[in-house]
C-alpha positions in Angstrom: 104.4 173.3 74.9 101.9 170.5 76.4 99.7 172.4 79.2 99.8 168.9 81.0 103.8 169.4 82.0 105.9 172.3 81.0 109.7 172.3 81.8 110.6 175.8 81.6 113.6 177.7 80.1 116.4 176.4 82.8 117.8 179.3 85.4 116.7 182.6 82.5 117.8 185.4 84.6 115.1 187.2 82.5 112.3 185.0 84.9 110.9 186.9 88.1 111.3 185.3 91.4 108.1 184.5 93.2 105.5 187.2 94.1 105.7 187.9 98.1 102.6 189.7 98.8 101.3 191.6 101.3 98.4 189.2 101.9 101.0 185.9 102.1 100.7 184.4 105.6 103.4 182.3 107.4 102.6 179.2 108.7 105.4 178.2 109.8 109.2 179.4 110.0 112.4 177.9 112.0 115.5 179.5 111.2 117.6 176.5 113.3 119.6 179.3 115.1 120.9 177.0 117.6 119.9 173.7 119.9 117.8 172.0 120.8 115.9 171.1 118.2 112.3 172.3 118.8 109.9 169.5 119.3 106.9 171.1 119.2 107.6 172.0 115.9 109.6 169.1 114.2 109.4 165.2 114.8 112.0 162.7 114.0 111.8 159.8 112.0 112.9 156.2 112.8 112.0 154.1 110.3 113.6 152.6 107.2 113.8 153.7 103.4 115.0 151.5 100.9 117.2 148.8 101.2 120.4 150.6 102.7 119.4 153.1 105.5 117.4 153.5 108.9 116.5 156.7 109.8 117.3 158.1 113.9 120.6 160.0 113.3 119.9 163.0 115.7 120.5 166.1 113.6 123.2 168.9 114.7 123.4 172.6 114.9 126.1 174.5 113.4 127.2 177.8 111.9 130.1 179.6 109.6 129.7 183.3 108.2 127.6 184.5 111.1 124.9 181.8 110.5 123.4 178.8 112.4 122.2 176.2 111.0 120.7 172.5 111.5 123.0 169.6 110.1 121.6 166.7 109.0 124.1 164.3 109.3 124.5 160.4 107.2 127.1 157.9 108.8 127.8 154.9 107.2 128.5 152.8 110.5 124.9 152.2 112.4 125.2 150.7 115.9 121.8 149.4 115.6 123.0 147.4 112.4 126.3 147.7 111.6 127.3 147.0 108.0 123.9 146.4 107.1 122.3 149.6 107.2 123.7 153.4 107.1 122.4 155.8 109.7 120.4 159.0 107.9 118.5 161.7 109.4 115.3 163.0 108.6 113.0 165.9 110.2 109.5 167.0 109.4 107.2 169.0 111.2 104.5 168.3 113.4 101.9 170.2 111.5 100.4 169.3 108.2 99.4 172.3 105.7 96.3 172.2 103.9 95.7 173.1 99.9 94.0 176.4 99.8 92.9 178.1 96.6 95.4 180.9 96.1 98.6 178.4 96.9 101.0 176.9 99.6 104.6 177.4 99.3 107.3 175.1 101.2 110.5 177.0 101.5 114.1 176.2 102.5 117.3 177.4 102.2 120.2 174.5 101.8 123.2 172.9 100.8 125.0 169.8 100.2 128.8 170.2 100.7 130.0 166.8 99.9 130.6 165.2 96.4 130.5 161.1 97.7 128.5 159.5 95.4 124.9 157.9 96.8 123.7 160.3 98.5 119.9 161.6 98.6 119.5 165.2 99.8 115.7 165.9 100.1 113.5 168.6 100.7 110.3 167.8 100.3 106.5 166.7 101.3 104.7 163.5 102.1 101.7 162.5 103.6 99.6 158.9 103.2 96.0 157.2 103.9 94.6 154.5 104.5 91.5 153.7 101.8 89.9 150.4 100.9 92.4 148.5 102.2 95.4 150.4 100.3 97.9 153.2 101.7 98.1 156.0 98.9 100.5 158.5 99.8 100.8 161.8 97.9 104.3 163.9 98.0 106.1 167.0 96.1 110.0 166.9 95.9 113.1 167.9 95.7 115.8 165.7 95.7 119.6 166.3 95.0 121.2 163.2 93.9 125.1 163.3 94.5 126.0 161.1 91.5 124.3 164.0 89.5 126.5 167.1 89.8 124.4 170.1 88.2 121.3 168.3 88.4 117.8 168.2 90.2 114.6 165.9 90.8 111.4 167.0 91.0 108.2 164.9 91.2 105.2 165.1 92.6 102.9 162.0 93.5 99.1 162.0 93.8 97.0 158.7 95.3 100.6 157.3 94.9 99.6 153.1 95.4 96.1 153.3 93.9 95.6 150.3 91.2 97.4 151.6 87.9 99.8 153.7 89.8 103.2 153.4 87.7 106.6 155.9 87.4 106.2 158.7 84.9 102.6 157.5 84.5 101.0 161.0 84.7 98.6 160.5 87.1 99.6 158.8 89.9 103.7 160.4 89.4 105.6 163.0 87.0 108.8 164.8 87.4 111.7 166.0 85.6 115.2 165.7 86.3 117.0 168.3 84.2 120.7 169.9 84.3 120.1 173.5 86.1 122.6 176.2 84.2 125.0 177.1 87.1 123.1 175.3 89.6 126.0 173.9 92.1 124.1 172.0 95.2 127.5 172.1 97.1 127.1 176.0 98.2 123.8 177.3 99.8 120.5 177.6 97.4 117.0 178.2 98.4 114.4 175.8 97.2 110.9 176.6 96.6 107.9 174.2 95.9 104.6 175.9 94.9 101.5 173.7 95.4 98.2 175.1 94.0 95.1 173.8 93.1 96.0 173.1 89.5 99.9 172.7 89.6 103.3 172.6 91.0 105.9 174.7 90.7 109.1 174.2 91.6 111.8 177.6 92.2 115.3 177.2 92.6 117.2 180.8 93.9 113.6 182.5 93.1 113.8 181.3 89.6 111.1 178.8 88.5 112.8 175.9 86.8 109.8 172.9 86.5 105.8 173.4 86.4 103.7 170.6 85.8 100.1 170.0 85.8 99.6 167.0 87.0 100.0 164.9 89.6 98.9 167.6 91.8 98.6 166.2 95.6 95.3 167.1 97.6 96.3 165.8 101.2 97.4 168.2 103.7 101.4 167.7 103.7 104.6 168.7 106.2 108.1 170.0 105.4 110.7 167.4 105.4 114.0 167.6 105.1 115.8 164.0 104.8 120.0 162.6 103.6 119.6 159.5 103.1 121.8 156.5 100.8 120.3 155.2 97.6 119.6 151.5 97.8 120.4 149.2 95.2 116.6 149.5 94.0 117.3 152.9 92.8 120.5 152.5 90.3 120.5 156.4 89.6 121.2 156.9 93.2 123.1 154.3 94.1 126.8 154.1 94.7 128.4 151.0 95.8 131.5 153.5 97.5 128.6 154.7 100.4 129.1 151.2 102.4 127.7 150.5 105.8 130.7 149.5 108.0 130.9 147.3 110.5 132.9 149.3 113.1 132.5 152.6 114.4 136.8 153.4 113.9 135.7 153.2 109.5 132.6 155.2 110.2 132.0 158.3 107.2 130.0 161.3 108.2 128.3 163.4 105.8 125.9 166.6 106.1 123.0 168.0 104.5 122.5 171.7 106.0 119.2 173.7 106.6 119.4 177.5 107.2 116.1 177.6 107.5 112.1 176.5 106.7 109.4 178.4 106.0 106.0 177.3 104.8 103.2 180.1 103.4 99.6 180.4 102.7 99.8 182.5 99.4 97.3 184.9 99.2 96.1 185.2 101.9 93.8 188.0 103.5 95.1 187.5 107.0 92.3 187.0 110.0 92.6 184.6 112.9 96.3 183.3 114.0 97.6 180.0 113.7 95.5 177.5 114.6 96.2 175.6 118.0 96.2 171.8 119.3 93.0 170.8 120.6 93.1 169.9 124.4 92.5 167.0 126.8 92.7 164.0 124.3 91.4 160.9 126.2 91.3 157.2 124.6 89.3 154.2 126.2 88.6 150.9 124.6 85.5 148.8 124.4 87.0 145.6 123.0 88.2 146.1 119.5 86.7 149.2 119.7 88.9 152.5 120.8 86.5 155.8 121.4 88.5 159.3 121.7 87.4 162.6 123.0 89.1 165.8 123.5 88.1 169.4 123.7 88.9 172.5 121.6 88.5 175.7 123.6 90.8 178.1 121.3 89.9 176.9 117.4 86.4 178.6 116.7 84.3 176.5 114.2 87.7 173.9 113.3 86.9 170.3 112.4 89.5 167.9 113.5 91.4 165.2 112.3 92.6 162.0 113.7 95.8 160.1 113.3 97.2 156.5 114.6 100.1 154.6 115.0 100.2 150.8 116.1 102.9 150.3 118.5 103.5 146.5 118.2 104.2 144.7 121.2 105.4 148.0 122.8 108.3 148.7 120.5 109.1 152.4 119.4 105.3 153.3 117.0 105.7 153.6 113.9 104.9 157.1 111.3 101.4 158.4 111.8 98.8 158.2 109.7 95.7 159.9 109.2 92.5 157.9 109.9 89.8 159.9 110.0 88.1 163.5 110.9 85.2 165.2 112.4 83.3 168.3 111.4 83.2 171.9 113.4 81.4 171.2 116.6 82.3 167.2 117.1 85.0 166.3 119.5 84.8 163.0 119.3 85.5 159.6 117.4 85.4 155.6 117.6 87.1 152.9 115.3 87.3 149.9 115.4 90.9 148.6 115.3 93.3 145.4 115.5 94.6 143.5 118.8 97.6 145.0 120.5 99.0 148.8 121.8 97.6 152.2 119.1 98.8 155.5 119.8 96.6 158.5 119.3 97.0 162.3 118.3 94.1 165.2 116.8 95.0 168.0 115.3 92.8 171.2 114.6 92.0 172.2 110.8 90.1 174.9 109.0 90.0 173.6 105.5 93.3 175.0 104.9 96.1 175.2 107.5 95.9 172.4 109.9 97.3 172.8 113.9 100.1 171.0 115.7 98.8 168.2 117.3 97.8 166.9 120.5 100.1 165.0 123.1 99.7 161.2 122.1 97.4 159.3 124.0 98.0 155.1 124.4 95.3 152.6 124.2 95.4 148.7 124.4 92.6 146.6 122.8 91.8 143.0 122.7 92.5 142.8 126.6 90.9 146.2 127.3 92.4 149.1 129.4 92.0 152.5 129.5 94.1 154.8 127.5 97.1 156.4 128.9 99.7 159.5 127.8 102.2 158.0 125.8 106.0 158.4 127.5 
């Protein structure tokens, strides 16, 4: 078989599930045994994703067989634009998790229990950057598609938007979307993506079904968990029967459950704890330029990165996105940045795992004004 992407024998009972060893450290771990949700662990998104659904459906706790669980709930009616756009949900966690050289795993343990068409069940990573004028974006995934019964998509994306970037092109995406023997994403499964240096991995019920080689991501990523609708940009996903409606008497509601999240460090020889958010983040501007300073009194020898979100004429700011970083011993930065309102947040890192972050911070440029918490 090519060394560049491998599909492996689908679900052998004959293939071991993934080594836990005594040196694997957890970075993170929420079992979702009841509400709230914890927000110094998860954020959640608002934004749009293709042409059929907005994100901000507040996600549910449940349980059945002496478990909880978080529900992640679709409806097709959306007061903020009926018949337009569906309602999904989609968490991720605050932290991002760093590449190190023995392995990160992303872990989850989920199901699916519907069977309407046009519907996107994800678990999965994503971060983006902003470079020479372009956002690339890198991302691992798993995604159940419910016109699919029996199977599974899993691509990984590296530098995702550079110039050549193109589906299947090797480089900048890859995946496979094969039928799993006995796989059925209506009753709980655990989901495993194994990000390494020179590969993914992908592990479904601690049996790896998909390696590849290539695209392998290099930013530091979060969990994500994400139902969603297929837009009509995606015919594979798409189902013309998951409608938005205009009134909240026709509205369909449909679940994607989470028992639980776990991220690892493989390999790991143990050492300090997890790292923690830096302190006492501060933001003034100087014109178009926006200078940050913040202190660090618990992260021995951590470098720190940065992260911004406009917030255009003071509606609700957008994802954040990394926009720069500092070496051990710096604890500050300056930028220089557009007119209008940016939101701020640092975050701790030692080359591997990377801290929650900070509490956002709120400049204004262009008419100056000294930064304050955002509320």
């Amino acid at each position: 078989m090519s060394g560049y992407c491998r599909l492996i024998a689908l679900i052998a009972l004959t293939v071991l599930a993934p080594a836990r060893l005594s040196a694997d450290q957890v970075l993170l771990f929420d079992d979702f045994d009841g509400p709230p949700l914890n927000t110094a662990i998860w954020g959640l998104a608002t934004w749009t994703i293709g042409d059929r659904t907005q994100f901000g459906n507040q996600p549910e706790f449940a349980g059945d067989e002496n478990q909880a669980y978080i529900r992640l709930p679709l409806d097709t009616y959306n007061p903020g634009a009926p018949g337009q756009r569906v309602l999904g949900t989609e968490i991720y966690s605050l932290q991002n998790f760093e590449l190190s050289a023995d392995g990160i795993e992303y872990l989850a343990r989920a199901r699916l229990s519907e069977t309407q068409g046009g519907l996107v069940a994800a678990f999965f990573t994503y971060n983006q950057r902003r470079s020479k004028g372009r956002w690339l974006s890198d991302e691992i995934d798993f995604e159940v598609l419910s016109n699919w019964p029996g199977k599974l998509l899993m691509t990984s994306w590296d530098d995702w938007g550079a110039p050549g970037s193109d589906y299947e092109d090797g480089v900048h995406h890859k995946g496979a979307f094969p039928t799993l023997d006995g796989y059925d994403w209506t009753g709980w499964n655990t989901y495993a993506m194994r990000w390494y240096p020179d590969r993914v991995e992908w592990w479904v019920n601690e049996v790896k079904v998909y390696e590849q080689s290539a695209p392998v991501p290099d930013m530091a990523q979060p969990a994500r968990a994400s139902l969603w609708a297929g837009g009509t940009t995606w015919p594979d996903a798409f189902d013309e029967t998951l409608a938005p409606v205009a009134k909240a008497d026709a509205n369909r509601r449909f679940n994607w459950d989470v028992d639980y999240i776990m991220v690892t460090r493989l390999g790991d020889t143990g050492g300090p704890g997890p790292l923690q958010p830096p302190e006492n983040l501060a933001a003034t501007a100087d014109g178009n330029t926006v200078h940050l300073s913040w202190s660090d009194t618990t992260n021995t020898g951590a470098a720190h990165n940065v992260y911004r979100a406009w917030k255009p004429k003071g509606k609700a700011a957008p994802d954040f996105n990394q926009v720069g970083s500092v070496s051990a011993g710096t604890f500050s930065y300056s930028e220089q940045v557009q007119d209008g309102s940016h939101l701020y947040r640092v975050t701790a890192t030692d080359g591997v795992a990377e801290s929650a972050p900070t509490a956002e911070v709120e400049v204004t440029v262009g008419s100056g004004g000294k930064g304050k918490p955002n509320r």
